[in-house]
MDAnalysis code that builds the backbone (N, CA, C; Angstrom):
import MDAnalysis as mda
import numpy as np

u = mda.Universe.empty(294, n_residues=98, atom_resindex=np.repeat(np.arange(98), 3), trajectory=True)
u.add_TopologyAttr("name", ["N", "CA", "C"] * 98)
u.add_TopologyAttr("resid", np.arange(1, 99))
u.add_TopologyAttr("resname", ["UNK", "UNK", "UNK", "UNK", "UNK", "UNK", "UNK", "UNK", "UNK", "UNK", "UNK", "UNK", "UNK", "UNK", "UNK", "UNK", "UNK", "UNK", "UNK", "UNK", "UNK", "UNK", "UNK", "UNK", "UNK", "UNK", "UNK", "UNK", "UNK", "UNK", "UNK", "UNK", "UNK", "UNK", "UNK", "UNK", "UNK", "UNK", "UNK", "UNK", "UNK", "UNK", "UNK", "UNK", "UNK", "UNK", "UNK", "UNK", "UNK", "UNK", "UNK", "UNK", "UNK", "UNK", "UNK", "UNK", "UNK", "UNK", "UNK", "UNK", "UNK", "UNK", "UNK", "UNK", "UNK", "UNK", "UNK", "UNK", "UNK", "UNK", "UNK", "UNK", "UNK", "UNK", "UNK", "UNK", "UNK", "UNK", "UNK", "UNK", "UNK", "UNK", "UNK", "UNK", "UNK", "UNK", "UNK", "UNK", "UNK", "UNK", "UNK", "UNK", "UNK", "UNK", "UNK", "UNK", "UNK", "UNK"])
u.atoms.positions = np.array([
    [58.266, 202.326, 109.094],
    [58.650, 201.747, 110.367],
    [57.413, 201.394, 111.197],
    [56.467, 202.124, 111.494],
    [55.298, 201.968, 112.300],
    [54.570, 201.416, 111.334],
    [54.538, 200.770, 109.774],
    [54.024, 199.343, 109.482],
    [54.102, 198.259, 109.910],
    [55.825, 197.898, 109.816],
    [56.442, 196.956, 110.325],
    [56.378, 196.540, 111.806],
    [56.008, 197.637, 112.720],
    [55.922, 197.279, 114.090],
    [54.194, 196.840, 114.142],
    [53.934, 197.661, 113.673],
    [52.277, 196.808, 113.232],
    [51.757, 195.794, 113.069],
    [52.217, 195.632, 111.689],
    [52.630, 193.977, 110.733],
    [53.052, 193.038, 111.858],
    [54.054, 193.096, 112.595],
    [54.408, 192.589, 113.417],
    [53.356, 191.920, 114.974],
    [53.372, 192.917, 115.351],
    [52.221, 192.632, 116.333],
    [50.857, 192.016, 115.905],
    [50.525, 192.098, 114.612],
    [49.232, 191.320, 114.118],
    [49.848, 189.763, 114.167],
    [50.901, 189.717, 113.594],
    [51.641, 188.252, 113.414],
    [51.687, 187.876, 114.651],
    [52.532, 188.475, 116.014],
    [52.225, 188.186, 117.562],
    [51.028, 187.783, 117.850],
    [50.551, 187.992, 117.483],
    [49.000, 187.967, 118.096],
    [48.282, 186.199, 117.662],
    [48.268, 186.491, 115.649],
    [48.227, 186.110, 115.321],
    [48.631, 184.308, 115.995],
    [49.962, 184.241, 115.972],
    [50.335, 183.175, 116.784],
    [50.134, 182.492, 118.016],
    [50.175, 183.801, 119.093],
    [49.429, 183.555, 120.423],
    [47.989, 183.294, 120.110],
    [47.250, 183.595, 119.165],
    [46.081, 183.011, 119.842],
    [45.952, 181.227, 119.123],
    [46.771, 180.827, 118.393],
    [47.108, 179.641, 117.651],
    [47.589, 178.768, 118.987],
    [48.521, 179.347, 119.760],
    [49.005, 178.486, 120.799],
    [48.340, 178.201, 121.771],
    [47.486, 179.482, 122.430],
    [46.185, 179.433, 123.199],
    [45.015, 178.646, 123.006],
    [44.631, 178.615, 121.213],
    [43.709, 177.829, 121.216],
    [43.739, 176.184, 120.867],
    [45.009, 175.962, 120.065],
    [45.201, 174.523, 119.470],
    [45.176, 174.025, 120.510],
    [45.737, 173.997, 121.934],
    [45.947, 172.897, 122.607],
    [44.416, 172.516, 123.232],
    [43.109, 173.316, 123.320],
    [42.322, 172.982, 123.972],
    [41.250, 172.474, 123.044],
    [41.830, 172.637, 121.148],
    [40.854, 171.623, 120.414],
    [42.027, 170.228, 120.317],
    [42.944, 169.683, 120.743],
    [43.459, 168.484, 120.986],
    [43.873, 168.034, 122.111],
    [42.782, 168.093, 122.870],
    [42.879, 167.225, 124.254],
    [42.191, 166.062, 123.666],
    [42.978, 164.777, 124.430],
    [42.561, 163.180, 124.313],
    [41.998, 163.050, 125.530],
    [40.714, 162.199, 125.069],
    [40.601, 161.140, 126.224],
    [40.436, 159.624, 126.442],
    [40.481, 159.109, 127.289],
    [40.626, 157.890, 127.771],
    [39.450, 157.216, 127.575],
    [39.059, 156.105, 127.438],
    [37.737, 155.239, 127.772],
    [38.258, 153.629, 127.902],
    [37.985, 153.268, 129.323],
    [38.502, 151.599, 129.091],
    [36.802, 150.605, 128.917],
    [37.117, 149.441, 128.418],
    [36.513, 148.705, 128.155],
    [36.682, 147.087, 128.488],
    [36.270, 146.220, 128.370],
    [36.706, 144.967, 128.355],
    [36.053, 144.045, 126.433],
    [37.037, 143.188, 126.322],
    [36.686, 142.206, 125.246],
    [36.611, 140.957, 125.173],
    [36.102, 140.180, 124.608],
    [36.417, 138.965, 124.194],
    [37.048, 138.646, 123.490],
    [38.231, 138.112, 123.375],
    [39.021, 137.409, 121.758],
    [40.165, 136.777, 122.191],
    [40.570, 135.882, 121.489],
    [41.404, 134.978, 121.793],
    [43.051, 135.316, 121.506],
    [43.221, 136.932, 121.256],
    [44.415, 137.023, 121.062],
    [44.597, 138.665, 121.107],
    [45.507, 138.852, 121.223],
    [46.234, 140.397, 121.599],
    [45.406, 141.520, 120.759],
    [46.006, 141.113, 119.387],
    [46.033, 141.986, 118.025],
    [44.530, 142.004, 117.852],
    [44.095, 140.847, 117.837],
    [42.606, 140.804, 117.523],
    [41.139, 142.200, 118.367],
    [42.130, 141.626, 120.265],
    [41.402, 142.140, 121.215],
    [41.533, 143.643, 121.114],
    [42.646, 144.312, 120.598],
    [42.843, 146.223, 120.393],
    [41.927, 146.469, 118.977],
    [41.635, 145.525, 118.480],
    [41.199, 145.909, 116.736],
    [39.586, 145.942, 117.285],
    [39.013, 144.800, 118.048],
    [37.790, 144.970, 118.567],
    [37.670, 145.690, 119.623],
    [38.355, 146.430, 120.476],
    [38.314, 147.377, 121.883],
    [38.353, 148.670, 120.715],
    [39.050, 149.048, 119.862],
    [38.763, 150.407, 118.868],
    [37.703, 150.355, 118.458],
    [37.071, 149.272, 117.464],
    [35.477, 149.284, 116.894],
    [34.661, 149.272, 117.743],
    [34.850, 148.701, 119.214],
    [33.398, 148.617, 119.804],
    [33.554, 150.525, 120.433],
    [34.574, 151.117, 121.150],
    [34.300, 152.321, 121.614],
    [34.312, 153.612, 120.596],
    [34.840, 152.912, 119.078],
    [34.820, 154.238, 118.002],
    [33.378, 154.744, 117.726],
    [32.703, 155.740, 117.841],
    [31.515, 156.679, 118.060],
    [30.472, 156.273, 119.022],
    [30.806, 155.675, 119.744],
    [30.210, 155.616, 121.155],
    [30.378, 156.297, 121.944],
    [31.700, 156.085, 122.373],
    [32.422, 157.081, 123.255],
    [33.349, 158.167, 122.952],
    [33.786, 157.697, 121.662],
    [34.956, 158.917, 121.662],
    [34.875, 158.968, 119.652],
    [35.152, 160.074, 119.031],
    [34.192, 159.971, 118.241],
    [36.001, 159.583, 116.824],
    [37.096, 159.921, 117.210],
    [38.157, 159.212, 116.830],
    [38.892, 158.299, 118.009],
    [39.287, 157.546, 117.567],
    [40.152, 156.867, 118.169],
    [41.598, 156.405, 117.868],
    [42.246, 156.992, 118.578],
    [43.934, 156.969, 117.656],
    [44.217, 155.437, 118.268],
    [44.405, 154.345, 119.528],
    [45.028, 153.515, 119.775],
    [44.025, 152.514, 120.767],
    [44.595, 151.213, 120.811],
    [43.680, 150.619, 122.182],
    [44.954, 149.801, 122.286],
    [44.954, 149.660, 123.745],
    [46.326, 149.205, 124.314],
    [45.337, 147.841, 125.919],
    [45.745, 146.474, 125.201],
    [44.889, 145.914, 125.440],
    [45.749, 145.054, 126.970],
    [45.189, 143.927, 127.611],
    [45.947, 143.076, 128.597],
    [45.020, 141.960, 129.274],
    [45.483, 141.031, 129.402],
    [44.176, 139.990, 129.715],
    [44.207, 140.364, 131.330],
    [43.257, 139.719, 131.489],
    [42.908, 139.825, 133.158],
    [42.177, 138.665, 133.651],
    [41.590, 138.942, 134.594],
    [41.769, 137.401, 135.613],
    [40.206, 137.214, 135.846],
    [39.395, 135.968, 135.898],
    [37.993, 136.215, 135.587],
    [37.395, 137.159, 136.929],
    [37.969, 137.177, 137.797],
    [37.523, 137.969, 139.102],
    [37.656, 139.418, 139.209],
    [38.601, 140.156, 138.250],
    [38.423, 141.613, 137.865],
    [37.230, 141.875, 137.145],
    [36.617, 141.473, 136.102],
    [35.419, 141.436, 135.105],
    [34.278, 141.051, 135.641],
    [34.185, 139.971, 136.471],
    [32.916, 139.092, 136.796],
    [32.066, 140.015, 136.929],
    [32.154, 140.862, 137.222],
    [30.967, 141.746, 137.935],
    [30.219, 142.420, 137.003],
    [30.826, 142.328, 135.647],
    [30.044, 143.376, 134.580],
    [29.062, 141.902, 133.784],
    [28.032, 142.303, 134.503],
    [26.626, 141.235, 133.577],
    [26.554, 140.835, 132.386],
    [26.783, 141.951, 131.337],
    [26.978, 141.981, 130.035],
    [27.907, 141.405, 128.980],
    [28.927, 140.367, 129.824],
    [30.175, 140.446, 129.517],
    [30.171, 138.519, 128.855],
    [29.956, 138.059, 127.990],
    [29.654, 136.632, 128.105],
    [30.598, 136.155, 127.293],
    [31.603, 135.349, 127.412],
    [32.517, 135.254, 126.036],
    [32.347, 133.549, 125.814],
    [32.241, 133.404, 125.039],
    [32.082, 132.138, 124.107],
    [33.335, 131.447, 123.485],
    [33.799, 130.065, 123.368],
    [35.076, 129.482, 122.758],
    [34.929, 129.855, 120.906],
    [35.846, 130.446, 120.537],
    [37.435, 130.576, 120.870],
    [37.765, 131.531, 121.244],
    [36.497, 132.623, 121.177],
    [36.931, 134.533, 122.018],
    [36.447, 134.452, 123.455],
    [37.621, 133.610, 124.202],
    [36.873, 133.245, 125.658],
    [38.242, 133.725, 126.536],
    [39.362, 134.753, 126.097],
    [40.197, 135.214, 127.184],
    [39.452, 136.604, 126.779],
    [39.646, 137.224, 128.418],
    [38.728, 138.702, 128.586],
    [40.105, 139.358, 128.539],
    [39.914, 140.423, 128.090],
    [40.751, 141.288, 127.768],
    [40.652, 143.253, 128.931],
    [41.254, 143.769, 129.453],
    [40.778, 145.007, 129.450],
    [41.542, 145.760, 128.791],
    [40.690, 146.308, 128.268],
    [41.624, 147.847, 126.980],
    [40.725, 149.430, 127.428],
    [42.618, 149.906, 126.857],
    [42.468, 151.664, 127.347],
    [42.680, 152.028, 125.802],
    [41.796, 152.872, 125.391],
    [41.665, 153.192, 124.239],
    [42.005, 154.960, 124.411],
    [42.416, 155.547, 123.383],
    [42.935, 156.814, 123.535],
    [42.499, 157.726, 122.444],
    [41.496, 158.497, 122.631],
    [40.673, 159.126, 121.141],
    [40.723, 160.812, 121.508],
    [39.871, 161.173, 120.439],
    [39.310, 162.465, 120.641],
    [37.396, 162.328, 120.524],
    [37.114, 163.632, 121.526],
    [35.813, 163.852, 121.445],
    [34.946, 164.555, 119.749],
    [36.219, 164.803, 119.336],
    [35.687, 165.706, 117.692],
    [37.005, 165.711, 116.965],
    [36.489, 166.084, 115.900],
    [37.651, 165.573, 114.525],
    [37.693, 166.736, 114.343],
])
């Protein structure tokens, strides 16, 4: 009997510290960006490659939306050329470690 209550409480434990610790090695975070490309599908496929190990070292999604040249203007770096000439801003959603 005082195995089993034993056995038991190692397994309690066991679990609580599984629940305690998993959630604080899978926190996501955010990083937005802007793109160049002339289309939706294109602009999330290049908003994932340009912030995958830069900023976030997986990246599960980029969830993209065009915008208006007066939201962007201000970032110097930003030059888009015909036919990747609608700007895009994307929220990309990763982890810091695998």
């Amino acid at each position: 009997m005082k195995r089993l209550i034993f056995v038991t409480i190692i397994i309690f434990l066991f679990i609580s510290f599984g629940v305690i610790y998993s959630p604080s090695k899978t926190l996501y975070q955010m990083v937005d960006t802007y793109v160049c490309e002339e289309e939706l599908g294109m602009a999330e496929l290049t908003a994932k490659a340009q912030v995958n190990r830069k900023e976030l070292l997986t990246v599960s999604y980029c969830t993209c939306e065009g915008v208006a040249v007066g939201r962007w203007s201000g970032k110097a770096d930003l030059k888009c050329d015909p036919p990747k000439d609608i700007v895009y801003a994307c929220s990309c959603i990763g982890k810091n470690h695998y």
